[in-house]
Structures are given as structure tokens and as C-alpha cells.
Residue frames as qw, qx, qy, qz and C-alpha x, y, z in Angstrom:
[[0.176, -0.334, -0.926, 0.031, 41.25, 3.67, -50.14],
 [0.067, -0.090, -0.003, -0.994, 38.39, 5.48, -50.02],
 [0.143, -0.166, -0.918, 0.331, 36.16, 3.44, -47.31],
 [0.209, -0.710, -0.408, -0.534, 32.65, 4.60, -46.48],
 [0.080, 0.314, -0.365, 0.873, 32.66, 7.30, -43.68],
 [0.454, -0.580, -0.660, 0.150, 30.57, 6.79, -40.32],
 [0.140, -0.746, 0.022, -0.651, 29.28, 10.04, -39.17],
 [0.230, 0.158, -0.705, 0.653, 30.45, 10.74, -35.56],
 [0.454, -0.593, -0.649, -0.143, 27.53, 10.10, -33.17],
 [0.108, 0.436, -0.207, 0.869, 27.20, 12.97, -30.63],
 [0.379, -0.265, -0.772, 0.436, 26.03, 12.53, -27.18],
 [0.390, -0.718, -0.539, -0.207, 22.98, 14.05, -25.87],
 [0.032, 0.601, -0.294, 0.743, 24.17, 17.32, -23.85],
 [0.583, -0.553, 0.225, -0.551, 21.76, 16.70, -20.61],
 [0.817, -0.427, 0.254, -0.293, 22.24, 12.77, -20.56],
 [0.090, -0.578, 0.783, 0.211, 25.52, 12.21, -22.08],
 [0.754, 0.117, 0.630, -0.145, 23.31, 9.45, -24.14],
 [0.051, -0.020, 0.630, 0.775, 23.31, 8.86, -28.21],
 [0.280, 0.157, -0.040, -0.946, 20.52, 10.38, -29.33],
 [0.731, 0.003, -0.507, -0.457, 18.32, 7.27, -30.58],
 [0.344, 0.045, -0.903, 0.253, 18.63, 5.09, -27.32],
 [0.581, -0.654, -0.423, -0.237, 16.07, 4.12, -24.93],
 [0.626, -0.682, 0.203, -0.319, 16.04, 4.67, -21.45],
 [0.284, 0.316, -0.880, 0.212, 18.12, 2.80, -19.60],
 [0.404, 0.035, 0.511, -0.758, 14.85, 1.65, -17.79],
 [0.710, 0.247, -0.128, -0.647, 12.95, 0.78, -20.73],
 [0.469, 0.425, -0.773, -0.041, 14.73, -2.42, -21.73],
 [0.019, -0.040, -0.858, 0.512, 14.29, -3.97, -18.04],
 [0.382, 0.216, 0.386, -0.812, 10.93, -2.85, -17.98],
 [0.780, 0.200, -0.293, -0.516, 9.37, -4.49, -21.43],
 [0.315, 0.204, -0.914, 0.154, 11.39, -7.88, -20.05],
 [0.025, 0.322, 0.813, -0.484, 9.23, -8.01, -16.77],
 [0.531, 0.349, 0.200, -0.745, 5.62, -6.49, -18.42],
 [0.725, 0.300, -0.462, -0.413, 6.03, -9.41, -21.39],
 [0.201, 0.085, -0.935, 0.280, 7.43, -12.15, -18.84],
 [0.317, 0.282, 0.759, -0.494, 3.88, -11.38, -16.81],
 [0.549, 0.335, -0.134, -0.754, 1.92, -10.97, -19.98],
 [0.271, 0.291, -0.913, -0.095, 3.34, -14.76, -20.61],
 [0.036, 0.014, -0.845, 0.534, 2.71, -15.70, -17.23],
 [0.435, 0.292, 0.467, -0.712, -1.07, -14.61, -16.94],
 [0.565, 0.279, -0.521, -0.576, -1.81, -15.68, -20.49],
 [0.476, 0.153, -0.866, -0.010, -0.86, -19.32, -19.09],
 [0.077, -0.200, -0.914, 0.346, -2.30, -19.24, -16.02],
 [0.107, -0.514, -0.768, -0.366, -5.17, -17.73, -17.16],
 [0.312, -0.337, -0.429, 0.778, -4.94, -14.78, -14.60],
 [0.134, 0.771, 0.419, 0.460, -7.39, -11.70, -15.69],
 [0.411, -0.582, -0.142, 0.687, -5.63, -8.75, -14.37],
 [0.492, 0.813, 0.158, 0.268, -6.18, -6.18, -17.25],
 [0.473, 0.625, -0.241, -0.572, -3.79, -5.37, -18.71],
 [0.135, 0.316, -0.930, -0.132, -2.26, -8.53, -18.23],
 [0.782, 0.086, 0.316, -0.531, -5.32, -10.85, -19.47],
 [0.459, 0.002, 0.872, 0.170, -5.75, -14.54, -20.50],
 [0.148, 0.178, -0.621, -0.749, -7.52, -12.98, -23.27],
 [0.241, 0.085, 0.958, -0.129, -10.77, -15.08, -22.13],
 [0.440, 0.539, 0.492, -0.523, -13.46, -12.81, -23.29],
 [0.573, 0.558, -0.305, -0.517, -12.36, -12.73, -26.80],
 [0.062, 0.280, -0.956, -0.062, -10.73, -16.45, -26.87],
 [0.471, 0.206, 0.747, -0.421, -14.42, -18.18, -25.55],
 [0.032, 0.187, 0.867, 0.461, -16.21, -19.98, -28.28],
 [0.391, 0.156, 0.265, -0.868, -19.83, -18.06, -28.39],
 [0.062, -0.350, -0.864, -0.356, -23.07, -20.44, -29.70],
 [0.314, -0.407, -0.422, -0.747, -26.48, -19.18, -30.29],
 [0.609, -0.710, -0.336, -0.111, -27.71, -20.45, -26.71],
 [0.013, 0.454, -0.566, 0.688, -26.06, -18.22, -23.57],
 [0.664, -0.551, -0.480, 0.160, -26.30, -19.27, -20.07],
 [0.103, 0.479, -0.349, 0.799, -25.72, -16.60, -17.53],
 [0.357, -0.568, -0.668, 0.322, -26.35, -16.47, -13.73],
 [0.177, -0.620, -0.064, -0.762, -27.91, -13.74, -11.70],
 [0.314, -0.295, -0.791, 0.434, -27.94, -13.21, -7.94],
 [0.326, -0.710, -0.389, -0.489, -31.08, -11.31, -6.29],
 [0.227, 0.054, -0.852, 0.469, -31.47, -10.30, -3.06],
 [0.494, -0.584, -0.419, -0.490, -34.82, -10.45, -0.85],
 [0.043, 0.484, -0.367, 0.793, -35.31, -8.10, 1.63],
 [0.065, 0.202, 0.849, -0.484, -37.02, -8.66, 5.06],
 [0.450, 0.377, 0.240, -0.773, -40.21, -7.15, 4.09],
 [0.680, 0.273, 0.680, -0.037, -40.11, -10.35, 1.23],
 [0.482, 0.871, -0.031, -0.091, -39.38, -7.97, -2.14],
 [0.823, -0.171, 0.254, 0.479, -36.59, -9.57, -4.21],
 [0.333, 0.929, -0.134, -0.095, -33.96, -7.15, -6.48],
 [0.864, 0.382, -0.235, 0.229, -31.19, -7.48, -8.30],
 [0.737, -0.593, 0.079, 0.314, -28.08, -7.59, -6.31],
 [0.605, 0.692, -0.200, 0.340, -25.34, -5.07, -7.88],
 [0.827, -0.228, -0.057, 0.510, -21.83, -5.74, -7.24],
 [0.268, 0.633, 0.072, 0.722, -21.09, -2.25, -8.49],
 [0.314, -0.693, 0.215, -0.613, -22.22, -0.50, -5.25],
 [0.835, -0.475, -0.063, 0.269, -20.50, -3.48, -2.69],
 [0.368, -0.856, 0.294, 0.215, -17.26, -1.61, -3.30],
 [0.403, 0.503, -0.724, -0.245, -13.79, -2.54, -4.95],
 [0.423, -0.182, 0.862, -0.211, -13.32, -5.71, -2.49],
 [0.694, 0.063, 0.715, -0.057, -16.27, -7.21, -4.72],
 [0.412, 0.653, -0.212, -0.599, -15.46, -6.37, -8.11],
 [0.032, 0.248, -0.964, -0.087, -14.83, -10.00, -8.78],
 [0.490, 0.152, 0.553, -0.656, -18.01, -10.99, -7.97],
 [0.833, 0.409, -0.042, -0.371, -19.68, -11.62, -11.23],
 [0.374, 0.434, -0.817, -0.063, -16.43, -14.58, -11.89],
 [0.099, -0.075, 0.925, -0.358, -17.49, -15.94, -8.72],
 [0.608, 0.200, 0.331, -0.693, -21.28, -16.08, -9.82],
 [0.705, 0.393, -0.506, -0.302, -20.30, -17.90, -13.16],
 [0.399, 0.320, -0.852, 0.113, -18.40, -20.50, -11.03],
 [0.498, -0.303, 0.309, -0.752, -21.20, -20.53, -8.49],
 [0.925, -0.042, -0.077, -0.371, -23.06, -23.80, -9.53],
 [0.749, 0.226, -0.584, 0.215, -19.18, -25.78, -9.50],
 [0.170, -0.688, 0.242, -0.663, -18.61, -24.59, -6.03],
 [0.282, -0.301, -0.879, 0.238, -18.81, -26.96, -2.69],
 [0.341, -0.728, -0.594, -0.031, -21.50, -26.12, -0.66],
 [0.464, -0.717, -0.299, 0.426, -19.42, -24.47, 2.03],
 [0.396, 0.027, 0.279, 0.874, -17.57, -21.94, -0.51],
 [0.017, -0.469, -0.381, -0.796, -20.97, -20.90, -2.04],
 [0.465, -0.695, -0.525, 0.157, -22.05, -19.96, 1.82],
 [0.480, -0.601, -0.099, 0.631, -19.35, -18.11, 2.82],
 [0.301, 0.345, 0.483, 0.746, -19.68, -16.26, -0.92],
 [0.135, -0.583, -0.467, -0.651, -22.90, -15.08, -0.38],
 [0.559, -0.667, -0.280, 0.405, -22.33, -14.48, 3.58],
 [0.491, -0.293, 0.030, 0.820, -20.00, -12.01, 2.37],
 [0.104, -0.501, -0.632, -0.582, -22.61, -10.41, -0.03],
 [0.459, -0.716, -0.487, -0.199, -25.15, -10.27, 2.58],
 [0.454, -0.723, -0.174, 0.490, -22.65, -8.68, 5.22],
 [0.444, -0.051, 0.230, 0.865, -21.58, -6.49, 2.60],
 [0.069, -0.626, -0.454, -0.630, -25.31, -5.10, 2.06],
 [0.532, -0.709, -0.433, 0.163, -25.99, -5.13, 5.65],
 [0.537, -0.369, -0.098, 0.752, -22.94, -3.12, 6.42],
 [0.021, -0.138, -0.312, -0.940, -24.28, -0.47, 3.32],
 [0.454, 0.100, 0.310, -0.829, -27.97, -0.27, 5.73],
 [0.691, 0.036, -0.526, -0.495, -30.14, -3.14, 3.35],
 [0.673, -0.195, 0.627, -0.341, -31.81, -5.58, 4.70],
 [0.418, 0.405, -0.736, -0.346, -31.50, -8.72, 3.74],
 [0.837, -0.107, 0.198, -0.499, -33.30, -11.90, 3.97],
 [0.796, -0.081, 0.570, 0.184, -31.66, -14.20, 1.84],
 [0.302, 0.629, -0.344, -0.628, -29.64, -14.06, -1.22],
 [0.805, 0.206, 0.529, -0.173, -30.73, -15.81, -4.72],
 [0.040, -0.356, 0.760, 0.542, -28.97, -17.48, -8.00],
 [0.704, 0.538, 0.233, -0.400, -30.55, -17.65, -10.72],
 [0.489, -0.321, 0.649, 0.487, -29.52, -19.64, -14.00],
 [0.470, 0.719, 0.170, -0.482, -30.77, -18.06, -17.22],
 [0.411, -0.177, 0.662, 0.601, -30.44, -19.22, -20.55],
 [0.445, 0.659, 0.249, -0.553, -31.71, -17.75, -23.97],
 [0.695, 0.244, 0.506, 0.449, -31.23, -17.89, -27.63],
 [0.133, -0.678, -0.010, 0.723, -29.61, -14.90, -28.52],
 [0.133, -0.050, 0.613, 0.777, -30.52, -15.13, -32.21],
 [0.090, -0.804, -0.585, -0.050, -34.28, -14.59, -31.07],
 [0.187, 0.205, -0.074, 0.958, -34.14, -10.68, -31.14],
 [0.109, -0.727, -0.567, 0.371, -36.59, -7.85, -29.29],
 [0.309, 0.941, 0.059, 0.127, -36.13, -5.20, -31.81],
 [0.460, 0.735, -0.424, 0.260, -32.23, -4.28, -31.65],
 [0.359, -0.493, 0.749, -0.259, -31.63, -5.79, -28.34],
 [0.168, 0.005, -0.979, 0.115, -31.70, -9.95, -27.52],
 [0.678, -0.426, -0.391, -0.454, -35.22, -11.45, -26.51],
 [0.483, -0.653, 0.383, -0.440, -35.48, -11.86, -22.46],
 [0.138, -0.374, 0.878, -0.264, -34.36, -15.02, -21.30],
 [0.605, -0.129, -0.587, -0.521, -35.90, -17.90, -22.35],
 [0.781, -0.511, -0.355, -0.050, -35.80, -19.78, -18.96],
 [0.148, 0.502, -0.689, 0.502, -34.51, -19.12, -15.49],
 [0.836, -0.086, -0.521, 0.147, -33.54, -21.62, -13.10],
 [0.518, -0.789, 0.149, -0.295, -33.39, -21.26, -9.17],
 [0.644, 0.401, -0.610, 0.229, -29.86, -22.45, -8.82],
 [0.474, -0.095, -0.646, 0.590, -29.34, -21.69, -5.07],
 [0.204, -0.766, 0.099, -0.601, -30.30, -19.54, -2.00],
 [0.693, -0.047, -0.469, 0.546, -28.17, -18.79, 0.33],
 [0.077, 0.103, -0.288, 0.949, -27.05, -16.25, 3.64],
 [0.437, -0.532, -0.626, -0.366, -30.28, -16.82, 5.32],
 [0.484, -0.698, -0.405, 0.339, -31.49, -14.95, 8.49],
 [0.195, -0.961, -0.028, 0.194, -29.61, -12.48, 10.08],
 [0.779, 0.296, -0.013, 0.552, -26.05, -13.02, 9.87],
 [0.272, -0.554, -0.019, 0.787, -23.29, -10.23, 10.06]]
């Protein structure tokens, strides 16, 4: 009988493994990095890497709406308000601006209280801070970029006075 022959499989000198095997790590590890890739997909969690996929999954039509917050300083001059230089803590910030207008009252206070004691605490004064609700047709062009907003809307102002 002259059976086909299996070649003897020889164990890896340093880790006494066969030579083609994963980690013993790996195996546990793609279980729990595809169980939360599941998990955030469903609940919609953006945590890169583990993302609900929203910015490529969102239906896109020819009119955009986008918000913008300002702030205006004591001296009455308004500027945009970048979340980039509040720190990590507000690197969320621009989710909570999109969800601004659904907001109760007392949420979008204590939003933009935290803003405003987050400039204050980086030296800026601050008077009060504004939302804006801009919307454009992004098939109107300005030579290779989009055309400016076609209208913006004073949505809110909030964090008035001093404050912390």
C-alpha cells in the first residue's frame, strides 16, 4: 500500500510552535476587535477605528446644512470659535454642534458654558457664544471650491456674561 506520505511538521526551535501558526494571542484578539467592530457599528458609536461608518453611509443631496459656533468678545468683535485649540476634552464638539438645534434648552447651556469656560480658562474673553445654521447648494461652485453659503441662520446664543 503505498498511501500518500505527510511530511513531518517540525517545531519552531525558540517557541516550540509549527511554523505556520498564529500567536497564541492573535485568535483571542481578532474575537474581541470584530465583537466591538459589531457592537459600535450597531450602536452607532464613532470611535475610529471602531466606526458606525456614518460619514460614508449618510445620503449626501445637492443642498448641505451645517452649523457654526462664533464667539464675541467683550470689546463686541465676533470669530469663529475653534474646537481645535479647546484641547482633547472638546474634540467632540463639532457632533455636539450638529445636534445643537435638537437639544433641550438646559443641555445647549451647559454646552456652550463649557465652551466659554474653556476659552476663558485659555485668557479670551468672551461675551457670548453664537450658532449659526448655514445652508448652501453645493453644486453652485466658486472656481474649484463650493460657493459661500447661501443663507445663515442665527440658531442660538448662549453663555452670556461672565461665567466661569
Amino acid at each position: 500500500m503505498g498511501g500518500t506520505r505527510v511530511p513531518k511538521v517540525v517545531p519552531d526551535p525558540v517557541t516550540g510552535s509549527p511554523p505556520h501558526d498564529a500567536p497564541r494571542w492573535a485568535r483571542p484578539f481578532v474575537a474581541v476587535f470584530l465583537a466591538l467592530f459589531v457592537v459600535t457599528g450597531l450602536l452607532g458609536i464613532e470611535a475610529w477605528p471602531l466606526t458606525g461608518w456614518r460619514l460614508f453611509a449618510a445620503e449626501r443631496t445637492a443642498r448641505q446644512v451645517g452649523y457654526r459656533a462664533t464667539v464675541v468678545r467683550d470689546d463686541g468683535a465676533e470669530a469663529p470659535l475653534s474646537f481645535g485649540r479647546l484641547g482633547p476634552a472638546f474634540r467632540g464638539s463639532t457632533l455636539a454642534l450638529a445636534r445643537f438645534p435638537e437639544m433641550p434648552a438646559a443641555e445647549r447651556e451647559a454646552v456652550c458654558s463649557a465652551w466659554a469656560g474653556a476659552l476663558r480658562a485659555r485668557g479670551r474673553s468672551v461675551r457670548e457664544i453664537r450658532v449659526y445654521r448655514e445652508s448652501w447648494d453645493v453644486t453652485i461652485r466658486d472656481g474649484p471650491r463650493a460657493a459661500p453659503p447661501a443663507t445663515t441662520d442665527l440658531v442660538a446664543v448662549c453663555a452670556r456674561g461672565g461665567g466661569p
